[in-house]
DORO-896861 format. One record per residue (C-alpha): residue number from 0; residue in one letter; x negated, y, z negated. Coordinates in Angstrom, 1 decimal, padded with zeros to 4 digits. Each point is the difference from the previous one (the first is absolute). Layout:
BEGIN
(rec NUM, 'A', (X, Y, Z))
...
//
This chain:
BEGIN
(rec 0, 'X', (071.4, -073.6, 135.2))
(rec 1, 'X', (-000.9, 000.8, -003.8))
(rec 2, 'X', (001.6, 000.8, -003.0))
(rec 3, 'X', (-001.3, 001.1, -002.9))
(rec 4, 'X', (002.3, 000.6, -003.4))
(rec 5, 'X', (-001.3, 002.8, -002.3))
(rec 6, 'X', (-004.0, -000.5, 001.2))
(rec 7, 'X', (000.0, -003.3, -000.9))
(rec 8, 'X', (-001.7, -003.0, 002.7))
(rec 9, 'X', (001.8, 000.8, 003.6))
(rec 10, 'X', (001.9, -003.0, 001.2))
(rec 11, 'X', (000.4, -000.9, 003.4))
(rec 12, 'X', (003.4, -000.9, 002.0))
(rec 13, 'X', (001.3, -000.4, 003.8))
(rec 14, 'X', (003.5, 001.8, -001.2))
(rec 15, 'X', (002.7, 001.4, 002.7))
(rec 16, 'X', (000.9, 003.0, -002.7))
(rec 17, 'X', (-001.4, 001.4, -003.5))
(rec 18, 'X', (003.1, 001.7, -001.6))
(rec 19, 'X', (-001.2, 002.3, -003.1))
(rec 20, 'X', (002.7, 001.6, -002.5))
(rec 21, 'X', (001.2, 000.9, -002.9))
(rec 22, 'X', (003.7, -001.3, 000.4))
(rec 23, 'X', (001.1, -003.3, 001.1))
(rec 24, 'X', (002.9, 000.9, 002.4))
(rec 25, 'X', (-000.7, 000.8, 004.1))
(rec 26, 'X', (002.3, 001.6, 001.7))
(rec 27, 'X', (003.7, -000.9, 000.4))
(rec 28, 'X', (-000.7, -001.5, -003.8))
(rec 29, 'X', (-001.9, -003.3, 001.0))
(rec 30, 'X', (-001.9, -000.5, -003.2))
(rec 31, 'X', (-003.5, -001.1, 000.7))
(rec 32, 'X', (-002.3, 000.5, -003.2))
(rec 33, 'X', (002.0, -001.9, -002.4))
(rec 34, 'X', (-002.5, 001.6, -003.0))
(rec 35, 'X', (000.0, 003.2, 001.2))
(rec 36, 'X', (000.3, 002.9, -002.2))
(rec 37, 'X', (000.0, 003.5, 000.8))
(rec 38, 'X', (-001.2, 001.8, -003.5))
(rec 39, 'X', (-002.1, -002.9, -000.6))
(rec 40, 'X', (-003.3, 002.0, 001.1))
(rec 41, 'X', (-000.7, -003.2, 002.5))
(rec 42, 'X', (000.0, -000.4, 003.7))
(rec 43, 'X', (001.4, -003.4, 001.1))
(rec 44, 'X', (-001.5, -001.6, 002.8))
(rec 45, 'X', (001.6, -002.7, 002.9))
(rec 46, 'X', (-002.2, -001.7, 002.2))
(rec 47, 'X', (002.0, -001.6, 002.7))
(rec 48, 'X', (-001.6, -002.7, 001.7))
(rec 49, 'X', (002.7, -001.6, 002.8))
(rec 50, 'X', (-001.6, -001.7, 003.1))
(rec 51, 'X', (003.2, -001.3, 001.7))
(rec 52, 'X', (003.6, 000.4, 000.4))
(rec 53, 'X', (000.8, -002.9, -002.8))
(rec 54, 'X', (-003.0, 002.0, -002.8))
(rec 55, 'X', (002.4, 003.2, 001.0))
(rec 56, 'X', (003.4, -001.8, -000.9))
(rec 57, 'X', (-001.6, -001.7, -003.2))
(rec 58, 'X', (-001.3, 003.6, -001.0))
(rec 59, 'X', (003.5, 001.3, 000.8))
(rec 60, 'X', (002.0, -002.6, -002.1))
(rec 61, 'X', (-002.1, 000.5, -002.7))
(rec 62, 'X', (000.3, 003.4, -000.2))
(rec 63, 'X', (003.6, -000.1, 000.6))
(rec 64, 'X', (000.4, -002.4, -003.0))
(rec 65, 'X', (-001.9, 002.1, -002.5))
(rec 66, 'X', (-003.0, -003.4, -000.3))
(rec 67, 'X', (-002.4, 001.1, -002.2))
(rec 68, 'X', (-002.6, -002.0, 002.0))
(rec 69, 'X', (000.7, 001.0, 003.8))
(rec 70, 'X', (-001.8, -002.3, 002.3))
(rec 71, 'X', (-002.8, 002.3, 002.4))
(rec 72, 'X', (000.4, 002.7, -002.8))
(rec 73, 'X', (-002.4, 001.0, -002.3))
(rec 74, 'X', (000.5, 002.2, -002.6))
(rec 75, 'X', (-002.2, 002.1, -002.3))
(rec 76, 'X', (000.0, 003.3, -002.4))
(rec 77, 'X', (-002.9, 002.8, -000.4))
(rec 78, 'X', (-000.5, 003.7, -000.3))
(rec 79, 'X', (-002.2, 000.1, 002.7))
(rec 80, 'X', (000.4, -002.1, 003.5))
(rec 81, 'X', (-002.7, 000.5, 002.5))
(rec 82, 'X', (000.4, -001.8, 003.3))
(rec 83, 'X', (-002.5, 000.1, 003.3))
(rec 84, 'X', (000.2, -001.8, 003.1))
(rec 85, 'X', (-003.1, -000.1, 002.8))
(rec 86, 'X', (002.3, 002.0, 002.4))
(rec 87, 'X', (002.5, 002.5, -000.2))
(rec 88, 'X', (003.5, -001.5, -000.9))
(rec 89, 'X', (003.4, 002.1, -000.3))
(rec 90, 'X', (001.1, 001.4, -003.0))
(rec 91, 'X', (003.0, 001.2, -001.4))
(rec 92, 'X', (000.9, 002.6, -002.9))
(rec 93, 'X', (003.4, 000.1, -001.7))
(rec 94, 'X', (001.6, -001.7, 003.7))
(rec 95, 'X', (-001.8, 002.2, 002.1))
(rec 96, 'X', (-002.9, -000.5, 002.0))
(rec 97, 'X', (-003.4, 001.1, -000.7))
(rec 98, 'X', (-003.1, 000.2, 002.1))
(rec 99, 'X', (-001.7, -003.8, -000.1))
(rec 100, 'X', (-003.0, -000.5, -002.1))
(rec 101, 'X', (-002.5, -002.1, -001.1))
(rec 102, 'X', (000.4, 000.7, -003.8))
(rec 103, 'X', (003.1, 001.0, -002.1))
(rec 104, 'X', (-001.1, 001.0, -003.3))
(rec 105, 'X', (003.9, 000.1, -002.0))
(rec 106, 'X', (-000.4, 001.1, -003.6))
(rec 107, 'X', (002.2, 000.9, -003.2))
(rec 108, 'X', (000.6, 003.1, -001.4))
(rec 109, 'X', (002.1, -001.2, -003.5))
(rec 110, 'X', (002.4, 002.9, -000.5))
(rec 111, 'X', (-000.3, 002.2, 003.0))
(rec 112, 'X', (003.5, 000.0, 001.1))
(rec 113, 'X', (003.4, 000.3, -002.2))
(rec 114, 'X', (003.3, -001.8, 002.2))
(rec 115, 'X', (003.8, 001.3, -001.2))
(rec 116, 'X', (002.2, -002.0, 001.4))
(rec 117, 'X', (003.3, -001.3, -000.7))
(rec 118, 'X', (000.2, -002.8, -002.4))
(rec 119, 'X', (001.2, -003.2, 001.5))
(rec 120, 'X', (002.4, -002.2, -001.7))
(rec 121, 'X', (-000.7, -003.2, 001.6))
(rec 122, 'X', (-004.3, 000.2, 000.5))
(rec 123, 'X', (-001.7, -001.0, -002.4))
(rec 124, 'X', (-003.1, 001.5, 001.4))
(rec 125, 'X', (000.5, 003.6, -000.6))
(rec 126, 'X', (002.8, -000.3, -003.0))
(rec 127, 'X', (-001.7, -002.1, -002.3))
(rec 128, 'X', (-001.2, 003.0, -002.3))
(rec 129, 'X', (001.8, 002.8, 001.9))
(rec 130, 'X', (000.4, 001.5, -003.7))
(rec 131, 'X', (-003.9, 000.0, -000.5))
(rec 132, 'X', (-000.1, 001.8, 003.5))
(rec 133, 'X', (002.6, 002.8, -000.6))
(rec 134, 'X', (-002.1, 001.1, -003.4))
(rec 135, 'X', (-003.2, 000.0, 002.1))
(rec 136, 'X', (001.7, 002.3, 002.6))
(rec 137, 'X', (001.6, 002.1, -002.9))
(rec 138, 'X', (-003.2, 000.5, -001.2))
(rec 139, 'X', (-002.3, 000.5, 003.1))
(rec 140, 'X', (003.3, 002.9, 000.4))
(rec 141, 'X', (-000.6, 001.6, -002.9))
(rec 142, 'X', (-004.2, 000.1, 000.7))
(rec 143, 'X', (001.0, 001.5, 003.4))
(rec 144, 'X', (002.9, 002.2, -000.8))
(rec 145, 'X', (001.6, -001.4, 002.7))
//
């Protein structure tokens, strides 16, 4: 398999799983992208890489212990992620399954989508400028009239 990041030199890996988003929490709240952002206007990238039982419980553990360096994990950002394989593998969008593919082209649109949601008291990755937020949404109200 290939990866390319933002049409740069296409690297090649044997990985069990690509994961590309724009937060760093699965569901159920594991939290797998440590730098993930999701109004950064950058795609982060997992390549996991287990070959046995004991790479999947070291990849476990370090996830579950927030490492920053998580052994059989790679981890990168870009705009742009291109990955190929020589045959078909499955795919997954948002949880749910896609029709495999040879390519996945996965891009960035910066500012397509605006997210209300409560703000949290105890997360810091959605209330750390919940005040910035609320005067974008004011204002994206008053452009609307909504």
């Amino acid at each position: 398999m290939t990866v390319s990041l933002d049409g740069g030199p296409a690297f090649t890996r044997r990985p069990r799983t690509v994961i590309v988003g724009n937060v760093g929490r699965l569901q159920g709240g594991m939290r797998l992208l440590q730098e993930a952002q999701p109004d950064d206007g950058l795609l982060d990238v997992a390549v996991l890489s287990p070959r046995t039982l004991r790479h999947w419980l070291a990849l476990a553990w370090g996830v579950l212990r927030r490492r920053d360096a998580v052994p059989r994990m790679e981890t990168f950002t870009a705009s742009t992620v291109e990955i190929r394989s020589n045959r078909p593998q499955p795919r997954q969008l948002d949880g749910d399954l896609i029709e495999p593919g040879k390519e996945l082209l996965i891009t960035v649109r910066p500012q397509a989508l605006t997210l209300c949601v409560p703000r949290p008291e105890t997360d810091p990755d959605l209330a750390h400028d919940a005040g910035a937020v609320a005067r974008d949404a004011d204002e994206i109200r008053q452009a609307t009239g909504a």
